[in-house]
N, CA, C and O atoms as a CHARMM CRD file, in Angstrom:
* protein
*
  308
    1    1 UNK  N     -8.61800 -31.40700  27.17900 PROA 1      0.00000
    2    1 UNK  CA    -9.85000 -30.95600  26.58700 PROA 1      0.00000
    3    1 UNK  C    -10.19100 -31.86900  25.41500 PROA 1      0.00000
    4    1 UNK  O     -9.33100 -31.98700  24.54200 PROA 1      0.00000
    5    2 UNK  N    -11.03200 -32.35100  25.32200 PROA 2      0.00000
    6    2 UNK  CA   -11.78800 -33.18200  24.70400 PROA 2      0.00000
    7    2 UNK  C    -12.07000 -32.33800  23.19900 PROA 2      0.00000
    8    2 UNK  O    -12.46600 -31.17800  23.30600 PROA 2      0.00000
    9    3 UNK  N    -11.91800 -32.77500  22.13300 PROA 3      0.00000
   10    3 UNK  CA   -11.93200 -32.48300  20.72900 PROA 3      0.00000
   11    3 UNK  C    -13.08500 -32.80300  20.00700 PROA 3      0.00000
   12    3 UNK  O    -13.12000 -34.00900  19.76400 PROA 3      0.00000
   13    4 UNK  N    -14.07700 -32.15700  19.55500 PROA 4      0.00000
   14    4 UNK  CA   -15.07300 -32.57700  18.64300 PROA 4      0.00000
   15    4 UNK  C    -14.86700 -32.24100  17.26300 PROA 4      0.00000
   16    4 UNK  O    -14.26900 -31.32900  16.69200 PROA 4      0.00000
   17    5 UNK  N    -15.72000 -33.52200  16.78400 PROA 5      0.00000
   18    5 UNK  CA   -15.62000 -33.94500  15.28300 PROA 5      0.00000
   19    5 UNK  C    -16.53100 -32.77700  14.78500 PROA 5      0.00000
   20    5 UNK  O    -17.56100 -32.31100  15.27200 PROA 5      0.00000
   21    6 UNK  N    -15.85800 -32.46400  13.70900 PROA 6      0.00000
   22    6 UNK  CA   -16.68700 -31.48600  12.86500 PROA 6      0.00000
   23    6 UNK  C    -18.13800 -32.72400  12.63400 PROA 6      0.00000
   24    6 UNK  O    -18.27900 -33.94500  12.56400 PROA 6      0.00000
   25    7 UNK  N    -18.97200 -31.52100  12.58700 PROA 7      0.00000
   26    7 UNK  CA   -20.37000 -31.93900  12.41700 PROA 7      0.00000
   27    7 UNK  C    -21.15500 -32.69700  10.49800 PROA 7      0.00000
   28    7 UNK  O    -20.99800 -32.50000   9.29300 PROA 7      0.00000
   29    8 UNK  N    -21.72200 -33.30300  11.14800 PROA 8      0.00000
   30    8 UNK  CA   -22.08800 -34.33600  10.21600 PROA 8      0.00000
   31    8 UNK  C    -23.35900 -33.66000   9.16900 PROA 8      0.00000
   32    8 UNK  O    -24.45300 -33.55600   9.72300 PROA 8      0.00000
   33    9 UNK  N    -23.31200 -33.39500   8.32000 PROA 9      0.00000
   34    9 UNK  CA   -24.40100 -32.52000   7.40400 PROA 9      0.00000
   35    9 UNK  C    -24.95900 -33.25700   7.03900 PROA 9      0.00000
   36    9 UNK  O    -24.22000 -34.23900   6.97300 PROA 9      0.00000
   37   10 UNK  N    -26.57500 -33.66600   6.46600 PROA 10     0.00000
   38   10 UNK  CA   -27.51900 -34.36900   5.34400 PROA 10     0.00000
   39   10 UNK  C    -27.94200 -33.66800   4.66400 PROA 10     0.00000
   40   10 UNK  O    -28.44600 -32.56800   4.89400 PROA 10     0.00000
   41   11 UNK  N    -27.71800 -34.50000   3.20800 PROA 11     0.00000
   42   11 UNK  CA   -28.96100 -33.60600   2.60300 PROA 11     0.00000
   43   11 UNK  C    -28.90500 -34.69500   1.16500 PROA 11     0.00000
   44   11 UNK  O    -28.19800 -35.67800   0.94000 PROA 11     0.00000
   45   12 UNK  N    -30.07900 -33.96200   0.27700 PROA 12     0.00000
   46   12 UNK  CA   -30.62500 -35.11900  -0.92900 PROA 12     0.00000
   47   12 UNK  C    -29.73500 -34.99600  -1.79700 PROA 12     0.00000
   48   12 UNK  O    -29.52800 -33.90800  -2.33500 PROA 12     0.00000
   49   13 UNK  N    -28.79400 -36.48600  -2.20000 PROA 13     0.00000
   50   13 UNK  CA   -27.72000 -36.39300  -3.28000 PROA 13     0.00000
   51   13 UNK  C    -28.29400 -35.75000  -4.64700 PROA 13     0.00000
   52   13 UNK  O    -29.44400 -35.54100  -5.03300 PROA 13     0.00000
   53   14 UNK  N    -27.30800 -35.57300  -5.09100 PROA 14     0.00000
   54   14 UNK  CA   -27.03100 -35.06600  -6.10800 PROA 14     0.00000
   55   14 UNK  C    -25.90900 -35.25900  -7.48200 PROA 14     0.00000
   56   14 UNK  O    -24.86100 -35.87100  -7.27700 PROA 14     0.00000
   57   15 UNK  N    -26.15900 -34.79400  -8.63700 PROA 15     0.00000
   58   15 UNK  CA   -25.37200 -35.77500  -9.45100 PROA 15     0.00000
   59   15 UNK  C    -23.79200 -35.43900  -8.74500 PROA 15     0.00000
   60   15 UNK  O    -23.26800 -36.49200  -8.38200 PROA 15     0.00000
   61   16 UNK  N    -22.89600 -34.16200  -8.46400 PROA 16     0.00000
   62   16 UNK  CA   -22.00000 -34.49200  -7.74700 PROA 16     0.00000
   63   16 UNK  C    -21.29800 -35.25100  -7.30800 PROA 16     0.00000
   64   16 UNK  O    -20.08500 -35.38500  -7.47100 PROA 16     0.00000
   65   17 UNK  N    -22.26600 -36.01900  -6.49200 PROA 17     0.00000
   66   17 UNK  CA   -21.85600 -36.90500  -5.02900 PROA 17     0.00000
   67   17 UNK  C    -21.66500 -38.28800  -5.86100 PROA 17     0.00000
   68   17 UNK  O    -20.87600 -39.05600  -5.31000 PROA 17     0.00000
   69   18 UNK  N    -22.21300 -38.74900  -7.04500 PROA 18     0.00000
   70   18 UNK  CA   -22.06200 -39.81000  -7.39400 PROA 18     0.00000
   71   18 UNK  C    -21.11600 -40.42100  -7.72200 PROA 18     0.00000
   72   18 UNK  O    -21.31300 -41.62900  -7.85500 PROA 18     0.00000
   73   19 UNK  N    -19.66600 -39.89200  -8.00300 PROA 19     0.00000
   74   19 UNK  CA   -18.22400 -40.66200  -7.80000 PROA 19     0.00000
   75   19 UNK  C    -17.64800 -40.98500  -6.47600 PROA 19     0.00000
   76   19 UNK  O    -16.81100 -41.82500  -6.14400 PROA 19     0.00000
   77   20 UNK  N    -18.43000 -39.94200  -5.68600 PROA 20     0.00000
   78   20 UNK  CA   -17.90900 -40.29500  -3.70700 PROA 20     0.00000
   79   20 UNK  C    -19.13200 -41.62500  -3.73800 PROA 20     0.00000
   80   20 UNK  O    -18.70200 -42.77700  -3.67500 PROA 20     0.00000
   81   21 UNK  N    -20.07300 -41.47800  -3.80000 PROA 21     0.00000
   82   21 UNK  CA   -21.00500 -42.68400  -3.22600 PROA 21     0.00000
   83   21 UNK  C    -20.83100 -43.86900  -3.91100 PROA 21     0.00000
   84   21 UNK  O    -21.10800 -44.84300  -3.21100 PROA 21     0.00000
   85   22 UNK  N    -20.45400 -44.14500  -5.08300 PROA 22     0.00000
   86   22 UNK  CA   -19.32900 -45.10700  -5.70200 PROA 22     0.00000
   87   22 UNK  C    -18.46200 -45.76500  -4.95600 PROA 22     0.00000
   88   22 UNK  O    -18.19300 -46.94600  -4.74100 PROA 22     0.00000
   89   23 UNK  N    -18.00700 -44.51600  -4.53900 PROA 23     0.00000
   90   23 UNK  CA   -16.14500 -45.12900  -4.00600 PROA 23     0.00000
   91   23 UNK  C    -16.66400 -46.09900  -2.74200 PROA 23     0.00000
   92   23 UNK  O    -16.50800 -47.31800  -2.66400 PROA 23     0.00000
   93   24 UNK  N    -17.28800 -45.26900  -1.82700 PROA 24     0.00000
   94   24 UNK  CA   -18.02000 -45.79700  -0.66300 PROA 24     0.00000
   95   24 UNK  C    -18.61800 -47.25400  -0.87700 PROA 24     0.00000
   96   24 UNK  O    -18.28700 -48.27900  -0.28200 PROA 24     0.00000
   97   25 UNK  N    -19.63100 -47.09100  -1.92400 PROA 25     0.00000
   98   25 UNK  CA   -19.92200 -48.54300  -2.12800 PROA 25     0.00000
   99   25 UNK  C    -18.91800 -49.93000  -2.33200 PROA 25     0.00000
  100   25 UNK  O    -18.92700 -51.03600  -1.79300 PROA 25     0.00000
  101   26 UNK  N    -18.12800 -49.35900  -3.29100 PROA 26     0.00000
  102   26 UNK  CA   -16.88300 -49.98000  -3.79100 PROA 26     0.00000
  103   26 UNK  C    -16.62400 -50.69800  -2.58800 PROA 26     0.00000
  104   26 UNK  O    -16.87700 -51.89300  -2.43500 PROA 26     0.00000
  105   27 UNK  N    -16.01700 -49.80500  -1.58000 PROA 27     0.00000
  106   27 UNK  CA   -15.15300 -49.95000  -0.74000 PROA 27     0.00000
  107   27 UNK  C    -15.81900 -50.92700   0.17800 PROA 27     0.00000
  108   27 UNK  O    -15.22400 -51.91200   0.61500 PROA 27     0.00000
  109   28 UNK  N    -17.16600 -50.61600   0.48800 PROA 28     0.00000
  110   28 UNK  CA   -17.80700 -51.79100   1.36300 PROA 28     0.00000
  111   28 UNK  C    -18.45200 -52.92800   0.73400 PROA 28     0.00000
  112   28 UNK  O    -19.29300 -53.57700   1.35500 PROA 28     0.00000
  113   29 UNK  N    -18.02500 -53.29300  -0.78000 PROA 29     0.00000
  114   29 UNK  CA   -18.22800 -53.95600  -1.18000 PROA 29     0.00000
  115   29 UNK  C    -19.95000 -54.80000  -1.97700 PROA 29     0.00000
  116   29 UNK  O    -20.45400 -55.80100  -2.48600 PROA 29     0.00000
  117   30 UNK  N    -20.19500 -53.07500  -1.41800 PROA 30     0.00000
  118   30 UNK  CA   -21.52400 -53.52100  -1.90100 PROA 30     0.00000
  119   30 UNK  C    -22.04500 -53.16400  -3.61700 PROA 30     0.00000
  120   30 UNK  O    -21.26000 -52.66000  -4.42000 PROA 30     0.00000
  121   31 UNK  N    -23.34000 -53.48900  -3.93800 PROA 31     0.00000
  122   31 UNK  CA   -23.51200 -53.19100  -5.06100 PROA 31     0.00000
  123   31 UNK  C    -24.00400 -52.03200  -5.75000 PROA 31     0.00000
  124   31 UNK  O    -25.12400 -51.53700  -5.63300 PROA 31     0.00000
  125   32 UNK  N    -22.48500 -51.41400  -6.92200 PROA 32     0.00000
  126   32 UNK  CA   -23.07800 -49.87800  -7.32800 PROA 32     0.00000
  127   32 UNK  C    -23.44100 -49.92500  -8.79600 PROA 32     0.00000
  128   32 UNK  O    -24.03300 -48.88100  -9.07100 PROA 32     0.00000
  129   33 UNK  N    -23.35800 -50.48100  -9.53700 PROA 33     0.00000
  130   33 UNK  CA   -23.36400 -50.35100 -10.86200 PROA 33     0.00000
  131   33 UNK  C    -24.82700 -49.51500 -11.27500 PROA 33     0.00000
  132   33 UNK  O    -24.78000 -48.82000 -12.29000 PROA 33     0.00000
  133   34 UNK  N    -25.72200 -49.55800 -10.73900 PROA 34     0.00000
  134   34 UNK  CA   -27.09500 -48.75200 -11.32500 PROA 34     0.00000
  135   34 UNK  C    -27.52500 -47.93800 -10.62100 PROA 34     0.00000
  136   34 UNK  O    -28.49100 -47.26600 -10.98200 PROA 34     0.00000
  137   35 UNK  N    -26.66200 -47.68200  -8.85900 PROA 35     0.00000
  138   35 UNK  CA   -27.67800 -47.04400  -8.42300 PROA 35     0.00000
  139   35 UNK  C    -27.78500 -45.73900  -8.43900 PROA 35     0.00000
  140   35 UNK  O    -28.30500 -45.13500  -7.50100 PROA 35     0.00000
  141   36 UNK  N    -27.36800 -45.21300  -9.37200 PROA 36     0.00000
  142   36 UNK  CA   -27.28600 -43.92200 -10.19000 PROA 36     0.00000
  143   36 UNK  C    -28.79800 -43.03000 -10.54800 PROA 36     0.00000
  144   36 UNK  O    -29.16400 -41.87600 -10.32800 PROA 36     0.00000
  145   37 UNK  N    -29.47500 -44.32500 -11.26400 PROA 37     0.00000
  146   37 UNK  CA   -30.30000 -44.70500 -11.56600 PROA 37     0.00000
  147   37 UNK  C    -31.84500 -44.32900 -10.68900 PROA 37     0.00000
  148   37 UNK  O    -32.98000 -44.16600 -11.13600 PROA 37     0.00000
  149   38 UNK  N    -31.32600 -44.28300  -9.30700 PROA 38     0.00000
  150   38 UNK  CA   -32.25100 -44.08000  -8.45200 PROA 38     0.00000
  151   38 UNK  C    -31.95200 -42.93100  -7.62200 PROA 38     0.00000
  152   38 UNK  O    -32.89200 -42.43700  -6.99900 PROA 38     0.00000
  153   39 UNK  N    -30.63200 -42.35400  -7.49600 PROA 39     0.00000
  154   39 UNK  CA   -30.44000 -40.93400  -6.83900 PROA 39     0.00000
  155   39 UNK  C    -31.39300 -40.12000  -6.46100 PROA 39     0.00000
  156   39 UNK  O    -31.32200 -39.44600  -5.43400 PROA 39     0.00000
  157   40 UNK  N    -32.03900 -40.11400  -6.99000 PROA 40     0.00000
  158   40 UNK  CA   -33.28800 -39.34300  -6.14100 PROA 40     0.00000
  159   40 UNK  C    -33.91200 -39.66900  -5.24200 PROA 40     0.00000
  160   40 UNK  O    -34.67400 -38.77300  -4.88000 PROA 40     0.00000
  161   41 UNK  N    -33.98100 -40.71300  -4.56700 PROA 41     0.00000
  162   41 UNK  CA   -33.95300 -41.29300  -3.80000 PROA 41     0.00000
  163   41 UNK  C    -32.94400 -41.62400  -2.41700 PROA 41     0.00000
  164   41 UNK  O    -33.23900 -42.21200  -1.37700 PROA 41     0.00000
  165   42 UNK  N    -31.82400 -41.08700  -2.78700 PROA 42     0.00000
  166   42 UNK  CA   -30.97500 -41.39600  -2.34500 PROA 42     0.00000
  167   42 UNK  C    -30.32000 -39.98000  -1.03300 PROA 42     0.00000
  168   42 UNK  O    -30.45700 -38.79300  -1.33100 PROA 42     0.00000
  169   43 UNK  N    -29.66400 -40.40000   0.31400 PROA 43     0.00000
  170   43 UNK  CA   -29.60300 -38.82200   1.08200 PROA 43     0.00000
  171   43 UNK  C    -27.71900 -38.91200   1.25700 PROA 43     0.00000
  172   43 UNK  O    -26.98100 -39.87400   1.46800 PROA 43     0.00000
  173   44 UNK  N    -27.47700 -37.65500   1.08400 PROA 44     0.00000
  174   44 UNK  CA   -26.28700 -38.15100   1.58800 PROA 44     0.00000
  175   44 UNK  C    -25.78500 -37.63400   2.98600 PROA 44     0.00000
  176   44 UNK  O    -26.45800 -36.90900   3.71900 PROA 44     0.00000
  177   45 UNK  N    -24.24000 -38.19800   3.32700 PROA 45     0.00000
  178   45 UNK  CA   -24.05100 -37.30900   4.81100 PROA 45     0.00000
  179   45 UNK  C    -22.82700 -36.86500   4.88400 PROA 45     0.00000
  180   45 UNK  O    -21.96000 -37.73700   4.83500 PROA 45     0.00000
  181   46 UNK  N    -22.49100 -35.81400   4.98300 PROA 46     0.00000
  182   46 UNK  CA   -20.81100 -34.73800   4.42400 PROA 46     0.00000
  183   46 UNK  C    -20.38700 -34.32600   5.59200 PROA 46     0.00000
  184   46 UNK  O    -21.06400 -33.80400   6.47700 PROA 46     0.00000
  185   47 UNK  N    -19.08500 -34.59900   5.59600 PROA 47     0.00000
  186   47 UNK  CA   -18.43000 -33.97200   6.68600 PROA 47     0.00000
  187   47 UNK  C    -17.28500 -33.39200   5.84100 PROA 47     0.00000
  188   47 UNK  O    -16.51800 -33.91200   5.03200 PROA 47     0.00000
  189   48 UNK  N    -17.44800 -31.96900   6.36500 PROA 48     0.00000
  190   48 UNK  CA   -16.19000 -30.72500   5.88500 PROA 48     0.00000
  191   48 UNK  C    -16.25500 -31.13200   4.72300 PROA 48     0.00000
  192   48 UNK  O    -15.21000 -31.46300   4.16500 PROA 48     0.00000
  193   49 UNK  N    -17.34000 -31.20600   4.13000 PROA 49     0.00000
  194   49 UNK  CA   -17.19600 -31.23100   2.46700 PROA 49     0.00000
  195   49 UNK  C    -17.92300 -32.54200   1.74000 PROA 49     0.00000
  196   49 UNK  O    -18.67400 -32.61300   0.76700 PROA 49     0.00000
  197   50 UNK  N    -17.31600 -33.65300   2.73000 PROA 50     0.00000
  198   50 UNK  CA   -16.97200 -34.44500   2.00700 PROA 50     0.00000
  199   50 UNK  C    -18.11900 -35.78700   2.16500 PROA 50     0.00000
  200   50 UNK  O    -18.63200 -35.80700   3.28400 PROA 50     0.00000
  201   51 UNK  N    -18.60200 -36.92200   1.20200 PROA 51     0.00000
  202   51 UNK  CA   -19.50100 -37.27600   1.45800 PROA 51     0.00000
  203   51 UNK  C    -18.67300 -38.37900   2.31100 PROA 51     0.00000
  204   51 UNK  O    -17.45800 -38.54400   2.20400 PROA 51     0.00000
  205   52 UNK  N    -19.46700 -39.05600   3.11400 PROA 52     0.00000
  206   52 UNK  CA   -18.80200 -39.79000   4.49500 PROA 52     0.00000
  207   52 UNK  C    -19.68200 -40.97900   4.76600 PROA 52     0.00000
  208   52 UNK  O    -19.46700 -41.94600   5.49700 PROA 52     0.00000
  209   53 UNK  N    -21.06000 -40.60100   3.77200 PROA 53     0.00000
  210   53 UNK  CA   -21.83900 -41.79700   4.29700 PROA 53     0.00000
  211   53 UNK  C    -23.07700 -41.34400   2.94600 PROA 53     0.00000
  212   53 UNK  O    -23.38900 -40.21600   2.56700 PROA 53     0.00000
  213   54 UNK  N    -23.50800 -42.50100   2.52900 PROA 54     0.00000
  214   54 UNK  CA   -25.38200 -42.68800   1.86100 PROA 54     0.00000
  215   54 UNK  C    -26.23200 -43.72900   2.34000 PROA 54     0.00000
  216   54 UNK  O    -25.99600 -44.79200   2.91400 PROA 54     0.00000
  217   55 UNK  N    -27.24300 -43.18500   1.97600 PROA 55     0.00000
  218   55 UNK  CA   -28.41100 -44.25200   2.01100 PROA 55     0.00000
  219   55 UNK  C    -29.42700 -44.14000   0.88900 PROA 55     0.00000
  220   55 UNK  O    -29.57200 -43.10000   0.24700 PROA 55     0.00000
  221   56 UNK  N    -30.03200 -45.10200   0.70400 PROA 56     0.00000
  222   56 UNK  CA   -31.13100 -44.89700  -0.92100 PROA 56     0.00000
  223   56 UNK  C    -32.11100 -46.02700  -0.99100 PROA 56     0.00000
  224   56 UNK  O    -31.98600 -47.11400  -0.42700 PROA 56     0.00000
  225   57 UNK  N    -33.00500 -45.67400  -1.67800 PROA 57     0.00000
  226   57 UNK  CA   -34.11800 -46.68500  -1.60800 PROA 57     0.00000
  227   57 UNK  C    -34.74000 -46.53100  -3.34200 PROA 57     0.00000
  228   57 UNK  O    -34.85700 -45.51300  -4.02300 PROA 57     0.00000
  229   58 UNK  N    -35.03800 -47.87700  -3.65800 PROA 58     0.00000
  230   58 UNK  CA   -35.78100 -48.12100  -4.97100 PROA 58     0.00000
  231   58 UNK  C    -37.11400 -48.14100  -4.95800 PROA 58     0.00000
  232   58 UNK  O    -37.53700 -48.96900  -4.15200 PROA 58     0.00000
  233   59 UNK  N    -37.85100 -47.62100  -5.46900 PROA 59     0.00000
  234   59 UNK  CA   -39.75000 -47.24000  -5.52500 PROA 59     0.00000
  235   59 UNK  C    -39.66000 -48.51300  -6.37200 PROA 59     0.00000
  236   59 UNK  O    -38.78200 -48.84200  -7.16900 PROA 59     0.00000
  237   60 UNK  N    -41.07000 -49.31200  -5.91500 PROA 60     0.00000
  238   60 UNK  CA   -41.55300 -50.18500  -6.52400 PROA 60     0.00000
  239   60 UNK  C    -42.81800 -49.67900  -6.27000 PROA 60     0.00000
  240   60 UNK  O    -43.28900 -49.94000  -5.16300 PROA 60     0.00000
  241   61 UNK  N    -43.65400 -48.83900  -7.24600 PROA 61     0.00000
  242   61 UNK  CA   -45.49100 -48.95600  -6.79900 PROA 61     0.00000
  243   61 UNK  C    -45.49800 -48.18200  -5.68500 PROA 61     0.00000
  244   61 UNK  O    -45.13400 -47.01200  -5.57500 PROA 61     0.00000
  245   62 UNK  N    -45.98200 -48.99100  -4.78700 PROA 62     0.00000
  246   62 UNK  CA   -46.43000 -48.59200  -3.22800 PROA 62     0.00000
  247   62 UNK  C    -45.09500 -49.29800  -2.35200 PROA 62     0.00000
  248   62 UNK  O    -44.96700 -48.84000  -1.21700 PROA 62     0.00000
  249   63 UNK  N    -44.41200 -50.02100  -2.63100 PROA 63     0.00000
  250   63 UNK  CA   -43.55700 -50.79500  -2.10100 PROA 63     0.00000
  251   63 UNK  C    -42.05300 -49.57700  -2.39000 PROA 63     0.00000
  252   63 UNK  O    -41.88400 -48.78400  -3.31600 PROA 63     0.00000
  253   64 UNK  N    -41.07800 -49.90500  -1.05500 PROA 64     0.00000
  254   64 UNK  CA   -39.68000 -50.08400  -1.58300 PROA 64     0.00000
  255   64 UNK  C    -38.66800 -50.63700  -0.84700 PROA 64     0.00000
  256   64 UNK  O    -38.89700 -51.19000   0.22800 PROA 64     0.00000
  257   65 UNK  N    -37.73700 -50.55800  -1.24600 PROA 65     0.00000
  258   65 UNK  CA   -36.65600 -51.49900  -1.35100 PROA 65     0.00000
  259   65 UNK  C    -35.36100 -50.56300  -0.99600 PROA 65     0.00000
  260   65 UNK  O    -34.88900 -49.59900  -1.59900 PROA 65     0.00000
  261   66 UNK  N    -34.94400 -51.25400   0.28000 PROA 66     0.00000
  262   66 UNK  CA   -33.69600 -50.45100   0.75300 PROA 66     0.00000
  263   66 UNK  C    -32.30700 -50.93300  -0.01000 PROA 66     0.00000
  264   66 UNK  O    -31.72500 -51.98100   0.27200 PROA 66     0.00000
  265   67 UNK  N    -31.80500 -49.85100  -1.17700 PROA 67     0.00000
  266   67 UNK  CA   -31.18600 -49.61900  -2.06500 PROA 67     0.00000
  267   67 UNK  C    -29.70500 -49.93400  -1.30400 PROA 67     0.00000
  268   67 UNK  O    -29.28300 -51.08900  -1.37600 PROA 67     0.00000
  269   68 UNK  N    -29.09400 -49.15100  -0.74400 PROA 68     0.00000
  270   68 UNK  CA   -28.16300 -49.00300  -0.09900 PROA 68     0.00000
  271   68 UNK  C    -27.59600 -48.07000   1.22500 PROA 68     0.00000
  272   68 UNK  O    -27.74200 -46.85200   1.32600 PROA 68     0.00000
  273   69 UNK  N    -26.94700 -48.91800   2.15800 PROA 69     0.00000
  274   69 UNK  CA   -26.79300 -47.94300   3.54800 PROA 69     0.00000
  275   69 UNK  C    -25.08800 -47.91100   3.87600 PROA 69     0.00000
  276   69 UNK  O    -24.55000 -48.87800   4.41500 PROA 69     0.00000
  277   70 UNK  N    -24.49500 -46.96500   3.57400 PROA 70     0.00000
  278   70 UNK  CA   -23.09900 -47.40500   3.30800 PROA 70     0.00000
  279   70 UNK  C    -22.35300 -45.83700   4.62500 PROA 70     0.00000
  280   70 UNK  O    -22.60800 -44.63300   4.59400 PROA 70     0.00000
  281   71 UNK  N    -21.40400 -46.66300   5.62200 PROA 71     0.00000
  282   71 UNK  CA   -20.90700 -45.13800   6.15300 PROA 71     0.00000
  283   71 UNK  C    -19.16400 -45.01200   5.78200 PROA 71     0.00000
  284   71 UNK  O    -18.49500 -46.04200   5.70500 PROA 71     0.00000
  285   72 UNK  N    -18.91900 -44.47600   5.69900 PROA 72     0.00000
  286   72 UNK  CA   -17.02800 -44.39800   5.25900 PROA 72     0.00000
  287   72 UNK  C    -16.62500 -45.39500   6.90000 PROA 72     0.00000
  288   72 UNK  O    -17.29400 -45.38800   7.93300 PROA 72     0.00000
  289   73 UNK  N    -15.26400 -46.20600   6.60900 PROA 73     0.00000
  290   73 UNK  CA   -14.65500 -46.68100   7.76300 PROA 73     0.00000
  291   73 UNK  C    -14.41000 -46.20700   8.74700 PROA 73     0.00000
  292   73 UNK  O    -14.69100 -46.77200   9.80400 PROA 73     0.00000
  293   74 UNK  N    -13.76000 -44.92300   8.69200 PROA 74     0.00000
  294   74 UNK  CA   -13.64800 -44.44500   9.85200 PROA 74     0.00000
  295   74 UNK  C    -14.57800 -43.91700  10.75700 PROA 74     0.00000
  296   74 UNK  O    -14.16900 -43.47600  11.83100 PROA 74     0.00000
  297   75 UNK  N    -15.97400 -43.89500  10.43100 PROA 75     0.00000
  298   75 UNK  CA   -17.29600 -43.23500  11.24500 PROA 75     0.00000
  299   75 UNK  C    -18.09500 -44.22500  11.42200 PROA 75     0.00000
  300   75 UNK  O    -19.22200 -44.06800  11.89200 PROA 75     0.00000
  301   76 UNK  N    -17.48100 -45.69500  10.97000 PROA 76     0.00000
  302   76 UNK  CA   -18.69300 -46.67200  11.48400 PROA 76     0.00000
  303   76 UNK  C    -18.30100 -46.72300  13.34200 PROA 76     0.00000
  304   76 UNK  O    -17.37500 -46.16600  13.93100 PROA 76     0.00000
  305   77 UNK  N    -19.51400 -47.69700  13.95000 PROA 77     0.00000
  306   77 UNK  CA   -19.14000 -47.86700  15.36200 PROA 77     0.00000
  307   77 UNK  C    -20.35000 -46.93800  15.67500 PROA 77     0.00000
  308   77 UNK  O    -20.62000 -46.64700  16.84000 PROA 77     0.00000
């Protein structure tokens, strides 16, 4: 019998999530130092709790700018 993954939740970060979406960034090496800054913007995606993945975007005007798209290692693919 075939095993399913607990289910994948979204929803709009929050100050919370901002030491998990850190780590995440960290880890994939991308850039976190401000994007704190823009959280409101930003969604996250939790499994059994836990954040597992973000994405975020910077408002410029009418324009924006894809902030960051980061998923934990083990759920990329």
């Amino acid at each position: 019998m075939k095993r399913l993954a607990p289910a994948i939740e979204f929803s709009a970060a929050a100050t919370k999530d901002v030491p998990a979406i850190t780590a995440l960034l960290r880890q994939a090496s991308l850039p976190h130092g401000d994007f704190a800054d823009h959280l409101a913007h930003f969604l996250v995606a939790s499994q059994e709790g836990k954040v597992v993945g973000a994405i975020g975007f910077e408002r410029h005007g009418a324009d924006a700018l894809l902030r960051s798209l980061v998923v934990s290692p083990g759920l990329r693919g």
